[in-house]
BALUM-650711 format. One line per 8 residues: number of its first residue (from 1); their letters; for each residue x, y, z of N, C-alpha, C. Coordinates in steps of 0.001 Angstrom, whole numbers. Example, Ala and Ser with C-alpha at 12.3 -4.5 7.8 and 13.67 -1.06 7.14 Angstrom:
1> AS> 13190/-5690/7800/12300/-4500/7800/13200/-3300/7800 ~ 12850/-2250/7080/13670/-1060/7140/12900/30/7870
END
This chain:
1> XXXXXXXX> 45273/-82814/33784/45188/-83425/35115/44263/-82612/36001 ~ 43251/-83497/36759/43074/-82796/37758/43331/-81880/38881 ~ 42809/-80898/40344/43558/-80462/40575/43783/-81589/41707 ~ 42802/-82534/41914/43008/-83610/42661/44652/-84681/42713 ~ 44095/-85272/41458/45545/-85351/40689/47115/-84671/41425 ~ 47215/-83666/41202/48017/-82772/41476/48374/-82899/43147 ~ 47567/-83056/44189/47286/-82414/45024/48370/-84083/45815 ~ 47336/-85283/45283/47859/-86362/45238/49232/-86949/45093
9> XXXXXXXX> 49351/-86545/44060/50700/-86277/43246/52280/-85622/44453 ~ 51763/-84144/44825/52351/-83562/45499/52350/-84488/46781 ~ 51435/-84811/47660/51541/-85824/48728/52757/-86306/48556 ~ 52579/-87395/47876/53346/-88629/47749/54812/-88172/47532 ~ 54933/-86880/46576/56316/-86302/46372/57304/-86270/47388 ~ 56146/-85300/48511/56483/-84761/49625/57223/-86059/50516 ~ 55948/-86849/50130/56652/-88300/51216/58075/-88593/51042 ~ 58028/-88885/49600/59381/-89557/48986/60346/-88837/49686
17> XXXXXXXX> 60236/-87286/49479/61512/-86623/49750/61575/-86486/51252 ~ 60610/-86767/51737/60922/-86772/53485/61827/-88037/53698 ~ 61134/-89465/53121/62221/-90281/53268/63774/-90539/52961 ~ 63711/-89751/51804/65321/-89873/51372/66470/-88303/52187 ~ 65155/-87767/52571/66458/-87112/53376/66528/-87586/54787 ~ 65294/-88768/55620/65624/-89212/56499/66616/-90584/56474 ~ 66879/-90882/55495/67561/-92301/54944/68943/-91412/54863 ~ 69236/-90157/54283/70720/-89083/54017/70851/-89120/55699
25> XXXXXXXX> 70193/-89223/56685/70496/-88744/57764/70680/-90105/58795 ~ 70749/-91065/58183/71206/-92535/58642/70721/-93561/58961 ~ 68818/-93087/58251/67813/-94533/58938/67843/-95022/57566 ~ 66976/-96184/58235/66924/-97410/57239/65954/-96894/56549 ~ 65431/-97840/55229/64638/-97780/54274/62936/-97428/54813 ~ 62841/-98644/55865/61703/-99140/55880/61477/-98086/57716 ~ 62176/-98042/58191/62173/-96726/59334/61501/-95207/59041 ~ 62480/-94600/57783/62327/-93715/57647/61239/-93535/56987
33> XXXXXXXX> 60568/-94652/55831/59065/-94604/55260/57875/-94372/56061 ~ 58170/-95215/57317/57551/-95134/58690/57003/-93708/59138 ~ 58380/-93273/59357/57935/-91736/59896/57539/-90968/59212 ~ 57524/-91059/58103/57259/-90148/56879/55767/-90348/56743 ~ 55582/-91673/57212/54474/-92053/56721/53224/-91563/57879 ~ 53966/-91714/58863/53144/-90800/60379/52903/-89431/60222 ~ 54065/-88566/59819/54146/-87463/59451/52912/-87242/58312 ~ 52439/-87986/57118/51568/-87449/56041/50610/-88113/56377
41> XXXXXXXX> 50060/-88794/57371/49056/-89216/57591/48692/-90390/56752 ~ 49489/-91177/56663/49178/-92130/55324/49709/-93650/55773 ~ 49272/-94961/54833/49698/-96323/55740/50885/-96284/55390 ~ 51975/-97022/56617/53396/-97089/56012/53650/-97786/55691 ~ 52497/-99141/55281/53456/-99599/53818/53013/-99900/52658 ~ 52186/-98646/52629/52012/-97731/51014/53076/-97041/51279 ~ 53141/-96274/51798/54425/-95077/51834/56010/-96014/51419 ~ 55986/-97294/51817/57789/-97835/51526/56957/-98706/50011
49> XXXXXXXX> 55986/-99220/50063/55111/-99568/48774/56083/-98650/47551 ~ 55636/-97400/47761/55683/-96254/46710/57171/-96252/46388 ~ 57786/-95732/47548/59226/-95726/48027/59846/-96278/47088 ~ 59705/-97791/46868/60593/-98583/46674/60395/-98873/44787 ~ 58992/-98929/44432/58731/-98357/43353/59660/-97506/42472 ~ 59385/-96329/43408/60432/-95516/42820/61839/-95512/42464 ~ 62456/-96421/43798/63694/-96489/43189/63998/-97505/42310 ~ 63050/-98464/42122/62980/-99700/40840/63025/-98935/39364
57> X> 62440/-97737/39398/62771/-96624/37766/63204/-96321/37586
END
């Protein structure tokens, strides 16, 4: 893998886990992707896009 790859990779990690500990702390799905998504500089709905992805695996 690249270190791009990687770097990418880590982003998105980061996102995920910002959302699920803002979702542990009582927001909604599509709220907390939001802020997460303000927070990494990224669109939020790629960020609940990804999100939700994930929990489909």
């Amino acid at each position: 893998m690249s270190k791009i790859n990687l770097k990418e990779i880590a982003k998105w990690a980061g996102i995920i886990a910002m959302i699920l500990k803002l979702i542990a702390e009582g927001m909604g799905d599509k709220e907390a992707s939001s802020k997460a998504a303000e927070k990494f500089g990224v669109d939020p709905s790629e960020a609940f896009r990804i999100f939700k992805n994930r929990k489909a695996g």
